[in-house]
mmCIF file of the N, C-alpha and C atoms, coordinates in Angstrom:
data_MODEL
# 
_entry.id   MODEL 
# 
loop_
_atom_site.group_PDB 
_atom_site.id 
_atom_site.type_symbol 
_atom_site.label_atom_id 
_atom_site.label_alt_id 
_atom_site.label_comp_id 
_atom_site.label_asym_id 
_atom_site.label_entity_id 
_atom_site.label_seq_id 
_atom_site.pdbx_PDB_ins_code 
_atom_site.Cartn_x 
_atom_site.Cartn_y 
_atom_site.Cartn_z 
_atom_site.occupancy 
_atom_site.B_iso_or_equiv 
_atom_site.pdbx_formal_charge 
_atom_site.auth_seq_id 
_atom_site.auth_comp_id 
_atom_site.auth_asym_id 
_atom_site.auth_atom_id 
_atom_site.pdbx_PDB_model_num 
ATOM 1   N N  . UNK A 1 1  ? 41.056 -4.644  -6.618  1.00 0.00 ? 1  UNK A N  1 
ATOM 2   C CA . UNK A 1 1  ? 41.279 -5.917  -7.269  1.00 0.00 ? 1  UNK A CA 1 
ATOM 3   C C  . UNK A 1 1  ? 42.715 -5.938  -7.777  1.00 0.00 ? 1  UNK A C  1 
ATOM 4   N N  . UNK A 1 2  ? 43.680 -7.319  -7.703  1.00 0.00 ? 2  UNK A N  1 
ATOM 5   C CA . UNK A 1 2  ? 44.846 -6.916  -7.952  1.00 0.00 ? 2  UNK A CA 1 
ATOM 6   C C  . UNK A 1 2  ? 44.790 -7.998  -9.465  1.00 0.00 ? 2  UNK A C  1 
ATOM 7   N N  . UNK A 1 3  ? 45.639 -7.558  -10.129 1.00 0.00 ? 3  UNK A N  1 
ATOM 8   C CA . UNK A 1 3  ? 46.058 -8.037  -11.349 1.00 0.00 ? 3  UNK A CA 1 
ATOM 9   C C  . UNK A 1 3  ? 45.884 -9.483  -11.614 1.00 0.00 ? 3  UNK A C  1 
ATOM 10  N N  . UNK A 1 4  ? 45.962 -10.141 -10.448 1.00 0.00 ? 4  UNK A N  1 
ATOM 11  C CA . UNK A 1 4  ? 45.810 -11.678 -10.522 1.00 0.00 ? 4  UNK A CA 1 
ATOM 12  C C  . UNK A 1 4  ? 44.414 -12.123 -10.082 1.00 0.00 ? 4  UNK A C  1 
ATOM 13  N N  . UNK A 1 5  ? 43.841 -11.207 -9.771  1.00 0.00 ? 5  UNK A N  1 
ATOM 14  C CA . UNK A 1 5  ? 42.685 -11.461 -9.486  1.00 0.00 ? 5  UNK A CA 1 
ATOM 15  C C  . UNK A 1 5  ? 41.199 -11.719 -10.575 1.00 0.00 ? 5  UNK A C  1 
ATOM 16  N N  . UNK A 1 6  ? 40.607 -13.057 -10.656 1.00 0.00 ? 6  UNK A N  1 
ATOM 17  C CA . UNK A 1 6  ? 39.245 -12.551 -12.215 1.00 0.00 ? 6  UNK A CA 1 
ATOM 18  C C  . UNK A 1 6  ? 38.781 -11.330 -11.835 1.00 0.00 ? 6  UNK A C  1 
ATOM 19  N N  . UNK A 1 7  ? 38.026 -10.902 -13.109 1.00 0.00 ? 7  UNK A N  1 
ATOM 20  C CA . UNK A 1 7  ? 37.528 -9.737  -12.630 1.00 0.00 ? 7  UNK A CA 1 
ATOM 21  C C  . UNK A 1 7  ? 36.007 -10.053 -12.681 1.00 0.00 ? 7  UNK A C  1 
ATOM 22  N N  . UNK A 1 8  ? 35.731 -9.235  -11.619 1.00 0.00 ? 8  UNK A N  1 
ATOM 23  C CA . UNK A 1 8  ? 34.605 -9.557  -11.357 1.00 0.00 ? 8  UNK A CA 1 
ATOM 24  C C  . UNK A 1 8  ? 33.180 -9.333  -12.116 1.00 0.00 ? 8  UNK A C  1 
ATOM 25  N N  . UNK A 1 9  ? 32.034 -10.563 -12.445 1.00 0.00 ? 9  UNK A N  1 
ATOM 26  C CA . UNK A 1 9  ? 31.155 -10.558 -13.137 1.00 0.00 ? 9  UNK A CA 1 
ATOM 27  C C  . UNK A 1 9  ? 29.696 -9.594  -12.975 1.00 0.00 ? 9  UNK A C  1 
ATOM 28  N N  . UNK A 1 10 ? 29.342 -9.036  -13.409 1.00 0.00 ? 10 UNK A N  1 
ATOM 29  C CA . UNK A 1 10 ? 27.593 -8.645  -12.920 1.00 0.00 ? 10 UNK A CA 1 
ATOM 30  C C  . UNK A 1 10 ? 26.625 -8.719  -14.004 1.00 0.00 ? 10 UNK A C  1 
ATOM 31  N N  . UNK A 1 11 ? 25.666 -8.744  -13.539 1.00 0.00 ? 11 UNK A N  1 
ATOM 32  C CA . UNK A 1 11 ? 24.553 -9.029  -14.531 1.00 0.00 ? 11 UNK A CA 1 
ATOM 33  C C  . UNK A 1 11 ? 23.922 -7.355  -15.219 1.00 0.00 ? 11 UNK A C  1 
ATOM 34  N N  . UNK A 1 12 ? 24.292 -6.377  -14.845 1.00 0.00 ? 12 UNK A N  1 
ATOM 35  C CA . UNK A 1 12 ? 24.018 -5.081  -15.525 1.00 0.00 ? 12 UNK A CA 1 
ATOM 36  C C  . UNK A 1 12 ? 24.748 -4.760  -17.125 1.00 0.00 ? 12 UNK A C  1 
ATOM 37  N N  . UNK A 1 13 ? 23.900 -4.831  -17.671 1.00 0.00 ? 13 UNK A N  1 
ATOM 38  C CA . UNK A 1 13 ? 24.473 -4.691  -19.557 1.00 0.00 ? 13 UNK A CA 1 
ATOM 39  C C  . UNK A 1 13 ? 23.855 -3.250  -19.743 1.00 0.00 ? 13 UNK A C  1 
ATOM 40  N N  . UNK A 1 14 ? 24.815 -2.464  -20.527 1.00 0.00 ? 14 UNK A N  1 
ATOM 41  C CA . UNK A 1 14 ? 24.891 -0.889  -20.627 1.00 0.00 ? 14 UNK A CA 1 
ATOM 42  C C  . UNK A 1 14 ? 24.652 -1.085  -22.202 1.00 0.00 ? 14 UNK A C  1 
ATOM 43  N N  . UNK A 1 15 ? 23.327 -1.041  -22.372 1.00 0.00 ? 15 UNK A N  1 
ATOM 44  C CA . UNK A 1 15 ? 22.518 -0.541  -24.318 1.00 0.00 ? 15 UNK A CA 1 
ATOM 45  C C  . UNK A 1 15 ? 23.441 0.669   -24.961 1.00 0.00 ? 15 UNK A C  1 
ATOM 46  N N  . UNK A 1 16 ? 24.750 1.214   -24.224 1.00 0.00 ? 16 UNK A N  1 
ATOM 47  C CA . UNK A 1 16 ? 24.706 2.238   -24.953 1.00 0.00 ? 16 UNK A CA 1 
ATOM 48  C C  . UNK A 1 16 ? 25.127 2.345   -26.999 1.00 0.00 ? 16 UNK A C  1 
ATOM 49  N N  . UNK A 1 17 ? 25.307 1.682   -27.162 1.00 0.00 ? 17 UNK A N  1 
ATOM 50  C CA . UNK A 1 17 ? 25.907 1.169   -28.545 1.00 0.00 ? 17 UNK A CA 1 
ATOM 51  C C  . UNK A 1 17 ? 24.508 1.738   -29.271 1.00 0.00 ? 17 UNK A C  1 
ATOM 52  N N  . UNK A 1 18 ? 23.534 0.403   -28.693 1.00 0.00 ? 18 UNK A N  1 
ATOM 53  C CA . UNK A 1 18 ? 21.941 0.722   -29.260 1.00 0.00 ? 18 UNK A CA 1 
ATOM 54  C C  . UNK A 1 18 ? 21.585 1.705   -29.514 1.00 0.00 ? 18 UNK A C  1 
ATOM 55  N N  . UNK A 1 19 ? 21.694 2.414   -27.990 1.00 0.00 ? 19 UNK A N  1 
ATOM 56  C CA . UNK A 1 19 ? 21.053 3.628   -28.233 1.00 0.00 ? 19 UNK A CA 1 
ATOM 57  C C  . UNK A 1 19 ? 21.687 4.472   -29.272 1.00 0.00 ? 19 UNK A C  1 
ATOM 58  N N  . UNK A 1 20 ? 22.686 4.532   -29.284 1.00 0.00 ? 20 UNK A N  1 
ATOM 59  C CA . UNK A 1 20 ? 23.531 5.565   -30.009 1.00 0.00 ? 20 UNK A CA 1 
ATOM 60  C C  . UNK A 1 20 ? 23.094 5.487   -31.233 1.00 0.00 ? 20 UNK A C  1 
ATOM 61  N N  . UNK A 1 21 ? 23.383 3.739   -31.966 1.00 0.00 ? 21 UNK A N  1 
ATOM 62  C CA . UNK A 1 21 ? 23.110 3.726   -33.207 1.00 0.00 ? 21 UNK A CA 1 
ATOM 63  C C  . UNK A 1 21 ? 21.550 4.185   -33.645 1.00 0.00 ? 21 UNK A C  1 
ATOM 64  N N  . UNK A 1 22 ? 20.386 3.635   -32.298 1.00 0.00 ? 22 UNK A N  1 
ATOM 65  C CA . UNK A 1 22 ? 18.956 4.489   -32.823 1.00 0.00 ? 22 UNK A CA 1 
ATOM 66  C C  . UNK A 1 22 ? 19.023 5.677   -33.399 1.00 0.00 ? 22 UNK A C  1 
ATOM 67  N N  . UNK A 1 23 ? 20.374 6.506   -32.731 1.00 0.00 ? 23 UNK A N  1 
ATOM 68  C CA . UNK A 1 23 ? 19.654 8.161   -32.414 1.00 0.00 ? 23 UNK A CA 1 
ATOM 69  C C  . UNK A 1 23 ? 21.055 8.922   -33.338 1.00 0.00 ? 23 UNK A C  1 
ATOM 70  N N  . UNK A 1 24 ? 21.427 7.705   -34.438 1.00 0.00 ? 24 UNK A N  1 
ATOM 71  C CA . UNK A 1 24 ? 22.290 8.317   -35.207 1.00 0.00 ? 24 UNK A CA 1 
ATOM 72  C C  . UNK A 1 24 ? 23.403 9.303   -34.954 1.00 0.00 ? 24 UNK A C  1 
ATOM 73  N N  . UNK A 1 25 ? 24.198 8.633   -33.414 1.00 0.00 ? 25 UNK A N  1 
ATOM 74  C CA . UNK A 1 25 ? 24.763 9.793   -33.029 1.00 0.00 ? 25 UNK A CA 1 
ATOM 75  C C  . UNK A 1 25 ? 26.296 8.231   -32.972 1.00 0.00 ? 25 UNK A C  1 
ATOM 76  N N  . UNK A 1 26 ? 27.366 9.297   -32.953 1.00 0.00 ? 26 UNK A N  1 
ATOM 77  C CA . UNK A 1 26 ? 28.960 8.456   -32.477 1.00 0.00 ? 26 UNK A CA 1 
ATOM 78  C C  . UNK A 1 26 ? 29.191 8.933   -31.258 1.00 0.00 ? 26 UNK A C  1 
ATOM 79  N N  . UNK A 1 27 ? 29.994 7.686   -30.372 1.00 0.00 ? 27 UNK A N  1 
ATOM 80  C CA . UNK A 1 27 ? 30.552 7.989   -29.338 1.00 0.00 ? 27 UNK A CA 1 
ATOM 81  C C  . UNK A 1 27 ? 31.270 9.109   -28.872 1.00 0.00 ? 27 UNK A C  1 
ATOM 82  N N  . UNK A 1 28 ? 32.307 9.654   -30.320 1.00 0.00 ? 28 UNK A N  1 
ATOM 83  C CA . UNK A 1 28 ? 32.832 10.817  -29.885 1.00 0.00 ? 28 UNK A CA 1 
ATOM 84  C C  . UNK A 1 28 ? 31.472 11.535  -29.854 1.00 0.00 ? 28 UNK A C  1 
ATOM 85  N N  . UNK A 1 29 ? 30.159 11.724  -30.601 1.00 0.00 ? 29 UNK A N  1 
ATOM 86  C CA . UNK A 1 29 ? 29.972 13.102  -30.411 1.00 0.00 ? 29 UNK A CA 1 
ATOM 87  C C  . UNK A 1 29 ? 28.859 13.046  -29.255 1.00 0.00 ? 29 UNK A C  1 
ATOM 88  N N  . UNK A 1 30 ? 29.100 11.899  -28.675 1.00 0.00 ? 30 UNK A N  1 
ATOM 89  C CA . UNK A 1 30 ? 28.518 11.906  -26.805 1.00 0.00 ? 30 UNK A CA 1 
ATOM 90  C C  . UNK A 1 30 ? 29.339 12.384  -26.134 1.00 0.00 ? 30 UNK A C  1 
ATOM 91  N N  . UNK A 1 31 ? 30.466 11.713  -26.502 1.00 0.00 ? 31 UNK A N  1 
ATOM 92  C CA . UNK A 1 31 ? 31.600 12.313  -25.217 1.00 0.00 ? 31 UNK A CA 1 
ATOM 93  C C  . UNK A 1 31 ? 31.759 13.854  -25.265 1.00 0.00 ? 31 UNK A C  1 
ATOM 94  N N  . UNK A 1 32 ? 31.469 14.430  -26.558 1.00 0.00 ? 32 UNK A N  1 
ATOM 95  C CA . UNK A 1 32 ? 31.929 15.774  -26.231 1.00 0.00 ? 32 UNK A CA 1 
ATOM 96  C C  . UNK A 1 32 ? 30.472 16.303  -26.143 1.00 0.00 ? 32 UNK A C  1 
ATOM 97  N N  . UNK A 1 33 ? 29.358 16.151  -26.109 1.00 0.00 ? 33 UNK A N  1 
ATOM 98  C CA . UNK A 1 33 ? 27.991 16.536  -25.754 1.00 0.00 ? 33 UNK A CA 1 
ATOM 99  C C  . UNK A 1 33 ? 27.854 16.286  -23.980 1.00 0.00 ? 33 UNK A C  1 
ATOM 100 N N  . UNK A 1 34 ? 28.556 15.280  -23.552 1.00 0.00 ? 34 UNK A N  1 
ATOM 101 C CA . UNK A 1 34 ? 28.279 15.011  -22.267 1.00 0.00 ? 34 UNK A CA 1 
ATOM 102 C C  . UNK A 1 34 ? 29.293 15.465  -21.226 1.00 0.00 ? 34 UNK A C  1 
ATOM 103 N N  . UNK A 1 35 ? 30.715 16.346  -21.765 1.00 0.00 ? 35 UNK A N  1 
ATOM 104 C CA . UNK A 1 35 ? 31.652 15.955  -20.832 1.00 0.00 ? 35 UNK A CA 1 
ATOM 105 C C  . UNK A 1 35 ? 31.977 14.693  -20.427 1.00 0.00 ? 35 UNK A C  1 
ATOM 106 N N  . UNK A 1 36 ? 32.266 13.696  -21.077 1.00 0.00 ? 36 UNK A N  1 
ATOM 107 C CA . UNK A 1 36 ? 32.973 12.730  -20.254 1.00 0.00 ? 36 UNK A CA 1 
ATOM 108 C C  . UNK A 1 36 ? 34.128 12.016  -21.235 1.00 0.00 ? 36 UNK A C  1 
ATOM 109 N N  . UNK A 1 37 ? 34.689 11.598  -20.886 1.00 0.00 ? 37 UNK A N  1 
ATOM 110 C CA . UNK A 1 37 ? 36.180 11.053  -21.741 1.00 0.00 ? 37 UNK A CA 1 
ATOM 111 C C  . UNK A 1 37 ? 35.687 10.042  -22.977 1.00 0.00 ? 37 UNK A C  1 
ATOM 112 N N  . UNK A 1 38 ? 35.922 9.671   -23.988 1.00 0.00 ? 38 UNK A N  1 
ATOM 113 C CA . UNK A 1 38 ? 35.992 8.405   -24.872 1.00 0.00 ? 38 UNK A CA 1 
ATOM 114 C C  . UNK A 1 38 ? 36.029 7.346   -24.130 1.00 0.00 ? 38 UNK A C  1 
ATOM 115 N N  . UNK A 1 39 ? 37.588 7.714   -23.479 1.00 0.00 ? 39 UNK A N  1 
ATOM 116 C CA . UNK A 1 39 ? 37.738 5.893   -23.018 1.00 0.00 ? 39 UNK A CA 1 
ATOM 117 C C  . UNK A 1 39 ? 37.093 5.615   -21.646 1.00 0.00 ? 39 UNK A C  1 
ATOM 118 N N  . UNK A 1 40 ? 36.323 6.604   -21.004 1.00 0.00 ? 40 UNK A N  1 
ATOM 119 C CA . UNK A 1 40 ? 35.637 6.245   -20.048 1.00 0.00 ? 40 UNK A CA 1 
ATOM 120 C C  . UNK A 1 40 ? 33.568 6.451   -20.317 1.00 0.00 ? 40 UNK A C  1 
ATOM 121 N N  . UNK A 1 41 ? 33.729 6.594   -21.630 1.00 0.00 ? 41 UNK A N  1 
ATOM 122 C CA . UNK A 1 41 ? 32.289 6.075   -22.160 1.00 0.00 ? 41 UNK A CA 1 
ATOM 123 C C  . UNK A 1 41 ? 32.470 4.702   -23.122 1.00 0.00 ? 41 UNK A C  1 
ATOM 124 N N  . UNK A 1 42 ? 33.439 4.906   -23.076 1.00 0.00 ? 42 UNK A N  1 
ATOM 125 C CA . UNK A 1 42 ? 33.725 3.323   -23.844 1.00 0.00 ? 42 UNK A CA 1 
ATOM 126 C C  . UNK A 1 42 ? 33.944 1.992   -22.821 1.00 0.00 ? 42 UNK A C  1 
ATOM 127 N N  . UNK A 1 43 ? 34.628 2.079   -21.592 1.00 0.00 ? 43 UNK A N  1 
ATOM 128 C CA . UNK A 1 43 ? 34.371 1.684   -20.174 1.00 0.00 ? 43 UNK A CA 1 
ATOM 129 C C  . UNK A 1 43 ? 32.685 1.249   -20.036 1.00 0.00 ? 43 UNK A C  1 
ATOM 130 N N  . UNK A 1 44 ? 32.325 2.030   -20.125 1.00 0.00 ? 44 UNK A N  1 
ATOM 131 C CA . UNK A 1 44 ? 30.586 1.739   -19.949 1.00 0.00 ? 44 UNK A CA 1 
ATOM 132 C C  . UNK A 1 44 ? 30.151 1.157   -21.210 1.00 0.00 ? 44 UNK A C  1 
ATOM 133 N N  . UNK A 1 45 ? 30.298 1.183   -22.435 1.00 0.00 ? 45 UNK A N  1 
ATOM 134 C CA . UNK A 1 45 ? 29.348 0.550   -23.495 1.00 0.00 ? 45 UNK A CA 1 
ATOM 135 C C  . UNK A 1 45 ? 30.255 -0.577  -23.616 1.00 0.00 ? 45 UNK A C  1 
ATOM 136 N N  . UNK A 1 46 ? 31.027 -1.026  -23.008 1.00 0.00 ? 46 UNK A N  1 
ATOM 137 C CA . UNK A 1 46 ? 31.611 -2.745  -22.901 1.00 0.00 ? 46 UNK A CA 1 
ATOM 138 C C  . UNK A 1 46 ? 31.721 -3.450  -21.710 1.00 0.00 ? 46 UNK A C  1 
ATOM 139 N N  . UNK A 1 47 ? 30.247 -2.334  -20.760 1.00 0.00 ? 47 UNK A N  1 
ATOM 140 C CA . UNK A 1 47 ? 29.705 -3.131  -19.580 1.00 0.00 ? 47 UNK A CA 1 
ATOM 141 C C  . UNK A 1 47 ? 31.405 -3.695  -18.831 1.00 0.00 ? 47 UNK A C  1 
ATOM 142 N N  . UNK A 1 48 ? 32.466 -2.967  -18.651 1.00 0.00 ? 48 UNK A N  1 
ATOM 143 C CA . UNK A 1 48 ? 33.691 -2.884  -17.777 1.00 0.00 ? 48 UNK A CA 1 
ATOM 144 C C  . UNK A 1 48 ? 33.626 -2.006  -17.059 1.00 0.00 ? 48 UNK A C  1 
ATOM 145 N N  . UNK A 1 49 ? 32.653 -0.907  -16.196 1.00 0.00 ? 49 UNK A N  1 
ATOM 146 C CA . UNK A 1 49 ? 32.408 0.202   -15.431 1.00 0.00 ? 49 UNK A CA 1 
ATOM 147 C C  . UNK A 1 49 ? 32.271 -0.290  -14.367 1.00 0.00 ? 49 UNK A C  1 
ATOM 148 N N  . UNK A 1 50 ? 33.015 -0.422  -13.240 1.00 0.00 ? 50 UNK A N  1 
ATOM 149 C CA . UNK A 1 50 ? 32.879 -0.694  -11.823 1.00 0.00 ? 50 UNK A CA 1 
ATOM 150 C C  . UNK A 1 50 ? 31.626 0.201   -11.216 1.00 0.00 ? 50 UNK A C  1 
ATOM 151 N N  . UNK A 1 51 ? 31.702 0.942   -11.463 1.00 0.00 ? 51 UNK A N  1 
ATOM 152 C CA . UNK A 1 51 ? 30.800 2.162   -11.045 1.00 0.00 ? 51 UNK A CA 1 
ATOM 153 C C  . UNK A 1 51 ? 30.411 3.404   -12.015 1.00 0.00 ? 51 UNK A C  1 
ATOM 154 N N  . UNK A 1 52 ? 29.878 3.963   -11.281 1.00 0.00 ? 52 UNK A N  1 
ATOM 155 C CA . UNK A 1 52 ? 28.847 5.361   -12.647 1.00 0.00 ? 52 UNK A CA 1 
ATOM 156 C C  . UNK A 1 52 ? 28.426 6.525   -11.881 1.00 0.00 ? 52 UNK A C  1 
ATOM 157 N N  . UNK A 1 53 ? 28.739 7.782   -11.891 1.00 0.00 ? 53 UNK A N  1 
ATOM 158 C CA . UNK A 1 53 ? 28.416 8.396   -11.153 1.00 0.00 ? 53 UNK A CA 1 
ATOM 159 C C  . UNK A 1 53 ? 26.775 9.045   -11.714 1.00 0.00 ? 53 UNK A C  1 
ATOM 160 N N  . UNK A 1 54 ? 26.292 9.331   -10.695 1.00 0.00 ? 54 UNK A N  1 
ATOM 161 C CA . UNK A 1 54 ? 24.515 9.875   -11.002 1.00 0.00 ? 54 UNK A CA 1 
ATOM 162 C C  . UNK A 1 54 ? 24.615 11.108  -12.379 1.00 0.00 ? 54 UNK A C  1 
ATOM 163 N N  . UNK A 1 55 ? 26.090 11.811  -12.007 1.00 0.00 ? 55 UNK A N  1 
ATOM 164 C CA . UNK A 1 55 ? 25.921 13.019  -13.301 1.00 0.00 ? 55 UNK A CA 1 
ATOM 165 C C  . UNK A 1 55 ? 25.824 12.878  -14.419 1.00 0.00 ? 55 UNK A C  1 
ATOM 166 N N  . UNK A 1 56 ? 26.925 11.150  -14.086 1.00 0.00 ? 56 UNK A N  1 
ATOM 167 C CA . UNK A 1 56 ? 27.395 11.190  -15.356 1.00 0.00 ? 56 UNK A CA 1 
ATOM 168 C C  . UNK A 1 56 ? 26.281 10.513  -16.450 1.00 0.00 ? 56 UNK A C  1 
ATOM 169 N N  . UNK A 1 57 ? 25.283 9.633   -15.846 1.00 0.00 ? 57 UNK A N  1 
ATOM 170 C CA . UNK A 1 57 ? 24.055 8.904   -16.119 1.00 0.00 ? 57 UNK A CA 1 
ATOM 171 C C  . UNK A 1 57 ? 23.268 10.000  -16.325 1.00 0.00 ? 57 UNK A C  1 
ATOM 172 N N  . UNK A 1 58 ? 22.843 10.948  -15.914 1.00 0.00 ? 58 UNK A N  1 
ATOM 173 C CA . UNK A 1 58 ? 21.676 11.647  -15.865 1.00 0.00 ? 58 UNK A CA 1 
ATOM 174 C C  . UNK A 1 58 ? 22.399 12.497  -17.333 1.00 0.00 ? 58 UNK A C  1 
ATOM 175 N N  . UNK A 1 59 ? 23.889 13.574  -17.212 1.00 0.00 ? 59 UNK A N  1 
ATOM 176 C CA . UNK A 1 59 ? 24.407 13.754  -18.652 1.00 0.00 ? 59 UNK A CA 1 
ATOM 177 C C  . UNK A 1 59 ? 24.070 12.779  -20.185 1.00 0.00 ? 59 UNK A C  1 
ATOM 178 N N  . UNK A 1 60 ? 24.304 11.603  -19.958 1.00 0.00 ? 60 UNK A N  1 
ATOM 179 C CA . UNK A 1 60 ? 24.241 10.241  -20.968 1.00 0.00 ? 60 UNK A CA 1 
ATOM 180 C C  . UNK A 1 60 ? 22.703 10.356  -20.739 1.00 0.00 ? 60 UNK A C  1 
ATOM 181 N N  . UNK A 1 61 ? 21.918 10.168  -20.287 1.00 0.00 ? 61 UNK A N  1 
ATOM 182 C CA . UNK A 1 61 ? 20.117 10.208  -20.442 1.00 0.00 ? 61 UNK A CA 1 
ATOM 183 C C  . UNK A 1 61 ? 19.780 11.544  -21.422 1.00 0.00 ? 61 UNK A C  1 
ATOM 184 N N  . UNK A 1 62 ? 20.258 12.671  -20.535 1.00 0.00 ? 62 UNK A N  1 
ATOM 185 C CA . UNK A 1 62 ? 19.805 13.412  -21.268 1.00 0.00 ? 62 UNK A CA 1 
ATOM 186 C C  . UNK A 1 62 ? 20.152 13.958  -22.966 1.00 0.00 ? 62 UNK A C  1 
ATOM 187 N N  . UNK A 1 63 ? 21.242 13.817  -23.287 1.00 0.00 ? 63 UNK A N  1 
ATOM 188 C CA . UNK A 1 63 ? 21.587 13.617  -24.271 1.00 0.00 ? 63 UNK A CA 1 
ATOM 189 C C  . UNK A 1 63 ? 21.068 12.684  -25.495 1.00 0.00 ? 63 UNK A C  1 
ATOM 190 N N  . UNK A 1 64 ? 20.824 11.679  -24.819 1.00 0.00 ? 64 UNK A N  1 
ATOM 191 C CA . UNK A 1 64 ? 20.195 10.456  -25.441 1.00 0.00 ? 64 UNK A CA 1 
ATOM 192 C C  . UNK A 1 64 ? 18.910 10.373  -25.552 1.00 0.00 ? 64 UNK A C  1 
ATOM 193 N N  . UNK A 1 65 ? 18.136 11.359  -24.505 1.00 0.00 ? 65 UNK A N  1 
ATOM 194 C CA . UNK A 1 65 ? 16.571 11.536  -24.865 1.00 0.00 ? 65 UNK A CA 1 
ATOM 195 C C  . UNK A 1 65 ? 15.897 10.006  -24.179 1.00 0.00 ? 65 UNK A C  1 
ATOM 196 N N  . UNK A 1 66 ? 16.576 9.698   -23.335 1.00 0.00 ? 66 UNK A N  1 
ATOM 197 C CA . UNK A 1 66 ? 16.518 7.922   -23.055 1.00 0.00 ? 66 UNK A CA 1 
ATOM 198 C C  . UNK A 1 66 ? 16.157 8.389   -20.865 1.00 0.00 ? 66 UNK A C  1 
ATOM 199 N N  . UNK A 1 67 ? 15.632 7.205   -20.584 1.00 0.00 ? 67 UNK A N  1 
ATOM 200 C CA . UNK A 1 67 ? 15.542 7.327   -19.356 1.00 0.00 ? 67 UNK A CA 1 
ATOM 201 C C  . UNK A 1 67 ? 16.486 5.801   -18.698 1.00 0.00 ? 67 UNK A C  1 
ATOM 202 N N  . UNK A 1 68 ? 17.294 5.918   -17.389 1.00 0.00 ? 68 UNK A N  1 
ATOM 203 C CA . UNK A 1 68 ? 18.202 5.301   -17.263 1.00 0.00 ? 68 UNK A CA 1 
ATOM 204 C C  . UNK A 1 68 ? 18.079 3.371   -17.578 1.00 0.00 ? 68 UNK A C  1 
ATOM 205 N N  . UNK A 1 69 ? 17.146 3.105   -16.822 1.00 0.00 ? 69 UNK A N  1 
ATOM 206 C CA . UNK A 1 69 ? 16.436 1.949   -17.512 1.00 0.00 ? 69 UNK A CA 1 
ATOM 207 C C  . UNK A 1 69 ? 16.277 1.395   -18.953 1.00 0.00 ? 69 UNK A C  1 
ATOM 208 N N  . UNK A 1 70 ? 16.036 2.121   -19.788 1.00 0.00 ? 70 UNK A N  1 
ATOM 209 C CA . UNK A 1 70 ? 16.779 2.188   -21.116 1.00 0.00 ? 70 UNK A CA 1 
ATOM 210 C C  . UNK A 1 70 ? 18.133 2.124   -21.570 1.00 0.00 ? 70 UNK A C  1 
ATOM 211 N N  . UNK A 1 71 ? 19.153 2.567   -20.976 1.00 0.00 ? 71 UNK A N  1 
ATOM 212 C CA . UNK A 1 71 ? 20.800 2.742   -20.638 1.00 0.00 ? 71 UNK A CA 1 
ATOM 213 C C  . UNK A 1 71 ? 21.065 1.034   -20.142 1.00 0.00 ? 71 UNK A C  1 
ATOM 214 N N  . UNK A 1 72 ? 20.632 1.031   -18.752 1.00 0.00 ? 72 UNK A N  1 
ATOM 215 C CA . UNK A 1 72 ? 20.950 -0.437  -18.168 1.00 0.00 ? 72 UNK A CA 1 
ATOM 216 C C  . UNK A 1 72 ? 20.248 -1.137  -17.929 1.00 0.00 ? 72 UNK A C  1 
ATOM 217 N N  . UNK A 1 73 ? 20.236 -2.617  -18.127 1.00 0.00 ? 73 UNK A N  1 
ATOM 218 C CA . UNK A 1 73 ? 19.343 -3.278  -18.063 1.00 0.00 ? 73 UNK A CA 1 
ATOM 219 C C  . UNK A 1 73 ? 19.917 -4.338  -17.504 1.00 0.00 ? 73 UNK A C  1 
ATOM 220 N N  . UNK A 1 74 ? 19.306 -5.133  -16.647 1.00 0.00 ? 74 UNK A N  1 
ATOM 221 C CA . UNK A 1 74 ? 20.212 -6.719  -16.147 1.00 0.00 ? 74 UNK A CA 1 
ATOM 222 C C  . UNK A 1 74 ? 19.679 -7.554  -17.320 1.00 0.00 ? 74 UNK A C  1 
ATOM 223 N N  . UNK A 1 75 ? 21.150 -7.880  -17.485 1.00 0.00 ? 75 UNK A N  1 
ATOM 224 C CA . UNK A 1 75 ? 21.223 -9.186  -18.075 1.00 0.00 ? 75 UNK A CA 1 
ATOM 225 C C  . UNK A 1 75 ? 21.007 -10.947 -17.479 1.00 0.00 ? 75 UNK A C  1 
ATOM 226 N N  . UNK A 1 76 ? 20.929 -11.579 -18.805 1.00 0.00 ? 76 UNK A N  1 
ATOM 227 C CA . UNK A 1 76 ? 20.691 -12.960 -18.583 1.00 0.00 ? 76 UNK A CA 1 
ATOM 228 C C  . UNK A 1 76 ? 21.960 -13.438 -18.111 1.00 0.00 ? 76 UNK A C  1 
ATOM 229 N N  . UNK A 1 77 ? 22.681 -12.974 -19.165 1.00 0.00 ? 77 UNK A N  1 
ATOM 230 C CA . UNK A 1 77 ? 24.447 -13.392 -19.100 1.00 0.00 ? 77 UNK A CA 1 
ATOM 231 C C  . UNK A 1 77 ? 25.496 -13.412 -17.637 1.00 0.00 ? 77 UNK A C  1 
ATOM 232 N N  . UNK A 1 78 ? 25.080 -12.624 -16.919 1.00 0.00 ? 78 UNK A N  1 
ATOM 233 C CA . UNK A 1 78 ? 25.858 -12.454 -15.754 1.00 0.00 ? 78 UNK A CA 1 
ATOM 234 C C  . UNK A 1 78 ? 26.762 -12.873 -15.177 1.00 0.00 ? 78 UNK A C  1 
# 
């Protein structure tokens, strides 16, 4: 996608905020429980993630005690 381009919409919304706040945990202390960067778990909990790799979902599940369906859900908004 080039700079001038919208960016593109989807109907998949990422709970991770929710979850987090259920399970009394902060973003940093996912990112460093899961291996994965701040600003690329922050990418995902403002539903801007082009893509997701299976590790990195199944890392974020397990951590979270959550099954992925719980994580993403389609939205109305799309």
């Amino acid at each position: 996608m080039s700079p001038a381009e919208p960016e593109e919409r989807h109907a998949i919304h990422c709970r991770l905020d929710e979850l987090l706040a259920e399970r009394g945990m902060t973003l940093t202390e996912l990112s460093e429980r899961v291996g994965v960067s701040l600003v690329n778990l922050s990418v995902l909990k403002n539903d801007r993630a082009r893509a997701v790799r299976f590790s990195t979902l199944t890392a974020i599940c397990q951590a979270l005690g959550c099954e992925v369906g719980e994580l993403l859900v389609v939205s109305e908004r799309g």
